[in-house]
MISE-580157 format. One record per residue: residue number from 0; residue in one letter; x, y, z of N, C-alpha, C, O in turn. Coordinates in steps of 0.1 Angstrom, whole numbers, always signed. Example, Ala and Ser with C-alpha at 12.3 -4.5 7.8 and 13.67 -1.06 7.14 Angstrom:
<pts>
{pt 0, 'A', {+132, -57, +78}, {+123, -45, +78}, {+132, -33, +78}, {+142, -33, +85}} {pt 1, 'S', {+128, -22, +71}, {+137, -11, +71}, {+129, +0, +79}, {+134, +11, +80}} 
</pts>
This chain:
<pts>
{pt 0, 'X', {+768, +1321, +649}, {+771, +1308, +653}, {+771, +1299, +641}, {+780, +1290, +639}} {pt 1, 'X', {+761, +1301, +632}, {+759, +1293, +621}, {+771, +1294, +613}, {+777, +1284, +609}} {pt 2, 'X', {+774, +1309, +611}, {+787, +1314, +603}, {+801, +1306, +610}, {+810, +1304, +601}} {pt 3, 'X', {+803, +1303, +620}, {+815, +1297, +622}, {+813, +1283, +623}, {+823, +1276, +624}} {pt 4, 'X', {+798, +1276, +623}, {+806, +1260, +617}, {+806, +1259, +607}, {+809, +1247, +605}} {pt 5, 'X', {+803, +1265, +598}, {+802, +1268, +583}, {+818, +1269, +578}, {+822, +1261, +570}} {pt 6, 'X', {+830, +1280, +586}, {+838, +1278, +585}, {+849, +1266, +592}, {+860, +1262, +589}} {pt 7, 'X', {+841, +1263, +601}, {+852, +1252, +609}, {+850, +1238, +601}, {+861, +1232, +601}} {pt 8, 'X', {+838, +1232, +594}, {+832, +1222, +589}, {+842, +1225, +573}, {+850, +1216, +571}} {pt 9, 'X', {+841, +1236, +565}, {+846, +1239, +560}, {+862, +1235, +556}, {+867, +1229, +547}} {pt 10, 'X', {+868, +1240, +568}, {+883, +1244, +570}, {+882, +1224, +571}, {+888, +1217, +563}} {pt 11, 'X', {+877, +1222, +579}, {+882, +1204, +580}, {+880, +1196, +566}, {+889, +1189, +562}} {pt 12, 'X', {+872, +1197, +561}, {+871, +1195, +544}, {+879, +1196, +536}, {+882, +1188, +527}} {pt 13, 'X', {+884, +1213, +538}, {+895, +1214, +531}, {+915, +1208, +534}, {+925, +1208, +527}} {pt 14, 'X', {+910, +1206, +545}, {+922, +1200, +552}, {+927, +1184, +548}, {+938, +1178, +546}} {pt 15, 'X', {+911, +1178, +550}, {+912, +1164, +545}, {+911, +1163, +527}, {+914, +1155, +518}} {pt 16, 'X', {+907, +1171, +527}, {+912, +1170, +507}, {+924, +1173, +504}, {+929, +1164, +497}} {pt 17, 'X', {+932, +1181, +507}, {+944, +1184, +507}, {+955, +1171, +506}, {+963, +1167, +497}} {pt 18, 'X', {+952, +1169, +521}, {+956, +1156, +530}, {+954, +1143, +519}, {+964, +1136, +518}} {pt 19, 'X', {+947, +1142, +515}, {+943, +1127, +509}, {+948, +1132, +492}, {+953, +1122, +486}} {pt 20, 'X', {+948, +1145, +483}, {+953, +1148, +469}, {+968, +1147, +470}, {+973, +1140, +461}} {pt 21, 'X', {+976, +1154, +480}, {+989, +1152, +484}, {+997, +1137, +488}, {+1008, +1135, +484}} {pt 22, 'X', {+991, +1129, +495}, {+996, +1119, +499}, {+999, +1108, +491}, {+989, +1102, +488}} {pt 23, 'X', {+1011, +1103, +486}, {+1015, +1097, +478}, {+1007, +1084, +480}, {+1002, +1078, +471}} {pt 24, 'X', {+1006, +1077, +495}, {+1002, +1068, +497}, {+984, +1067, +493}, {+977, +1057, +490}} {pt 25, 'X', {+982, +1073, +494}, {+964, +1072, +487}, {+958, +1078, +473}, {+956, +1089, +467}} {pt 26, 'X', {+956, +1063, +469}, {+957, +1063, +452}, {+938, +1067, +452}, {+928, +1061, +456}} {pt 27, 'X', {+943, +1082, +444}, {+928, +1092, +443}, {+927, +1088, +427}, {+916, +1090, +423}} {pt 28, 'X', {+934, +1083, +417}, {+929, +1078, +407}, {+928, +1094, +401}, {+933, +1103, +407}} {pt 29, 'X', {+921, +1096, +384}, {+921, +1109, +379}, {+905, +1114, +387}, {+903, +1126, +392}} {pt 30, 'X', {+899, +1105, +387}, {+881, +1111, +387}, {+881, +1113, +404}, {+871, +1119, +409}} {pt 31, 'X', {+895, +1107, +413}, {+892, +1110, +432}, {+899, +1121, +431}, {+897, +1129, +440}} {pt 32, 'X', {+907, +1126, +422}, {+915, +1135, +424}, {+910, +1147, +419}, {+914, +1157, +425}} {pt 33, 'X', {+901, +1150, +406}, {+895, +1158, +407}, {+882, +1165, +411}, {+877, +1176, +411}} {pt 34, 'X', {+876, +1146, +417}, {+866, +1155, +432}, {+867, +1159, +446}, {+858, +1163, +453}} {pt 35, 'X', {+885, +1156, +449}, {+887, +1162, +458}, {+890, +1174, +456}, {+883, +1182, +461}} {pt 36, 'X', {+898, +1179, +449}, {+905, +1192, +448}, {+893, +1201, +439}, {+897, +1212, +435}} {pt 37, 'X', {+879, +1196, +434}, {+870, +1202, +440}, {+864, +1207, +450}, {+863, +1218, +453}} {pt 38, 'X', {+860, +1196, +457}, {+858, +1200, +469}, {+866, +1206, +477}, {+861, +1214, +485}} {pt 39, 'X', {+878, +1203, +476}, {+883, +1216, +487}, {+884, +1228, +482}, {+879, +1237, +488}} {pt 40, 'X', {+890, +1231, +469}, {+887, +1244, +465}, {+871, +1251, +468}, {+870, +1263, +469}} {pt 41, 'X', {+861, +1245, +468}, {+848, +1253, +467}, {+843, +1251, +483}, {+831, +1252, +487}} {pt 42, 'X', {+855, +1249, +491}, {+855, +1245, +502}, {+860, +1260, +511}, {+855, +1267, +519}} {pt 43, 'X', {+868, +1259, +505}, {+877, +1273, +504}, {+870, +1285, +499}, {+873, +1295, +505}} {pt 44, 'X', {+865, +1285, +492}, {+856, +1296, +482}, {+843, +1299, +494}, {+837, +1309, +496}} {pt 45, 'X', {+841, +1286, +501}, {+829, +1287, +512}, {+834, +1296, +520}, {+828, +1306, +523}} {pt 46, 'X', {+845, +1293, +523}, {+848, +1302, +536}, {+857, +1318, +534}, {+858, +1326, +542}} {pt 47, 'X', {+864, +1317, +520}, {+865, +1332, +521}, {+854, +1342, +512}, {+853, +1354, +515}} {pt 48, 'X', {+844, +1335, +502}, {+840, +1343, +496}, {+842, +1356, +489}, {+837, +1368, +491}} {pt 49, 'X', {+850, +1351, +481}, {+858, +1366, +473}, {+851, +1369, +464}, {+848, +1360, +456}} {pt 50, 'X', {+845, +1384, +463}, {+844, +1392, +452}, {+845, +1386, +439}, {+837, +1381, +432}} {pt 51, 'X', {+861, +1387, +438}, {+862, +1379, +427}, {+858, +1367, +416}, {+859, +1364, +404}} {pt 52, 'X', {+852, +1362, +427}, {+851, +1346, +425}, {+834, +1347, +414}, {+831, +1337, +408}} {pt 53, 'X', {+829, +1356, +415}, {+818, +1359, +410}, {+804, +1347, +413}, {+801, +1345, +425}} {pt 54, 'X', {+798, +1339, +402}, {+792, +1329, +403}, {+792, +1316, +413}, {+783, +1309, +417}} {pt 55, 'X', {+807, +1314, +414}, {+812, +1305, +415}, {+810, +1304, +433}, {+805, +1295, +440}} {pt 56, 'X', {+818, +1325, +438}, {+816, +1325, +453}, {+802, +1325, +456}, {+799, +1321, +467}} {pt 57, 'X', {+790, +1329, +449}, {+780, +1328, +451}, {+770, +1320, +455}, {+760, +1322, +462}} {pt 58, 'X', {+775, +1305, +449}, {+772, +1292, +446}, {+780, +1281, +451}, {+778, +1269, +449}} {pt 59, 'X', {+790, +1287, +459}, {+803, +1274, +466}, {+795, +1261, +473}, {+801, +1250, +475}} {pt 60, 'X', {+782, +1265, +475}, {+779, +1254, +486}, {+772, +1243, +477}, {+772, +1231, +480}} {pt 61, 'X', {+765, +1249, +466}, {+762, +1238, +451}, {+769, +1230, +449}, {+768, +1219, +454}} {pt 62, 'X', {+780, +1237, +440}, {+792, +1230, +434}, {+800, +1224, +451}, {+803, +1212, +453}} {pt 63, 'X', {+801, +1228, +455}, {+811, +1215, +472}, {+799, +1203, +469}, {+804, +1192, +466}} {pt 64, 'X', {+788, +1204, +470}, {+774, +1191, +469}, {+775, +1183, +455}, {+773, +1171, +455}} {pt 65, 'X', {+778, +1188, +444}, {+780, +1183, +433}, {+797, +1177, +437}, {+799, +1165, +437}} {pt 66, 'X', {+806, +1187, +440}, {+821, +1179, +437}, {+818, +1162, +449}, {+820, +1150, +445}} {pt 67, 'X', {+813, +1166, +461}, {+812, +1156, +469}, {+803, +1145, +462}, {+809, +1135, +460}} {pt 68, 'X', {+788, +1146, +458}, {+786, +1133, +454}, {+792, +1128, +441}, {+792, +1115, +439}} {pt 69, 'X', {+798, +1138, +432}, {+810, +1125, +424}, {+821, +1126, +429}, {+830, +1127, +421}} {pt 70, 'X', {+825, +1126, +445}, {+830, +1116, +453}, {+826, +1109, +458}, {+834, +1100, +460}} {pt 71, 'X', {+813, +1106, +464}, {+807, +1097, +467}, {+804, +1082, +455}, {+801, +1070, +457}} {pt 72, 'X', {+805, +1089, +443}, {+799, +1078, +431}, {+815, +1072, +431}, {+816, +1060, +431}} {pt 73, 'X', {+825, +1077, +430}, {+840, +1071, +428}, {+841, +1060, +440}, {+844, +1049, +437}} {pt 74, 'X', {+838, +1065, +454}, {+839, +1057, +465}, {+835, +1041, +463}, {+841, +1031, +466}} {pt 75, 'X', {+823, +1046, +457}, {+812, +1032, +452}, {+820, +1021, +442}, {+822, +1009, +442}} {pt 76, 'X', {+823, +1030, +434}, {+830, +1024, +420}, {+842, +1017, +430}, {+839, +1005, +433}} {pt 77, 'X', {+852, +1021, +434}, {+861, +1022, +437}, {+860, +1007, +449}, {+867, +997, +448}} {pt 78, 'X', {+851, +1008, +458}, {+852, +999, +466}, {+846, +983, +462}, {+849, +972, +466}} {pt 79, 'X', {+838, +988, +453}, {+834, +979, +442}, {+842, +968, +436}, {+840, +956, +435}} {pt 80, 'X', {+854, +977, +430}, {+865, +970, +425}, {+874, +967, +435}, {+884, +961, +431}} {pt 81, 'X', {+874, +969, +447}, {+879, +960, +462}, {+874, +947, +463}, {+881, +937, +464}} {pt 82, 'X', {+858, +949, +462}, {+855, +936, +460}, {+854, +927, +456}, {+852, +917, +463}} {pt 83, 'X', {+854, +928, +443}, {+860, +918, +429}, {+871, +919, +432}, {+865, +929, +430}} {pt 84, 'X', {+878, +919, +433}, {+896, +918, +435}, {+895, +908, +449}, {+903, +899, +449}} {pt 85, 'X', {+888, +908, +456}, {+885, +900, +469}, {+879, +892, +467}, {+876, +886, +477}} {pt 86, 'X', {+872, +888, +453}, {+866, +877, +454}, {+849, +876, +461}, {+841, +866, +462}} {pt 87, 'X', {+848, +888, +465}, {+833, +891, +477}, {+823, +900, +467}, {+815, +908, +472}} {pt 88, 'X', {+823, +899, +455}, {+810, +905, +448}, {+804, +896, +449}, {+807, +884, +450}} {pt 89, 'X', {+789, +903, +447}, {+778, +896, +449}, {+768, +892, +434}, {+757, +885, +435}} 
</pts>
C-alpha cells in the first residue's frame, strides 16, 4: 500500500514539474528551473529505481527533499519580489 502512494505522489510531482518547466507561460527563472527538473527527475528515479542509477537511486528521496526545499527558498525569494513590485513589503 505504502509502495503505491509512493508512486502515485510521486508520478503527480513529476507531472507538475514537467508541467510548470515546459510551459512557456510560467517564468521558473534559472534557480525554479533547476529545482524543478530536480525534482521531478529524482521523482522519477523514486519510482523506477534503476540499478543504474547507483547512489543517486538509492537516495532519490534525499535529494527530491533537498531539490524541493531550494524550491521552496526560490518560492520565498520570488514572492518576495511580488511584493516589492506591489508596493506591500513590510
Amino acid at each position: 500500500m505504502i509502495w503505491w502512494l509512493n508512486v502515485i505522489s510521486s508520478s503527480i510531482i513529476l507531472a507538475v514539474c514537467l508541467w510548470a518547466v515546459l510551459n512557456p507561460r510560467v517564468e521558473t527563472r534559472i534557480v525554479g528551473t533547476i529545482s524543478l527538473s530536480g525534482l521531478g527527475l529524482f521523482s522519477a528515479l523514486n519510482i523506477l529505481k534503476p540499478g543504474f542509477a547507483g547512489f543517486f537511486s538509492d537516495h532519490s528521496q534525499t535529494m527530491a527533499n533537498v531539490s524541493l526545499a531550494t524550491l521552496a527558498l526560490w518560492c520565498y525569494v520570488h514572492y518576495r519580489e511580488y511584493l516589492r513590485e506591489r508596493g506591500d513589503d513590510e
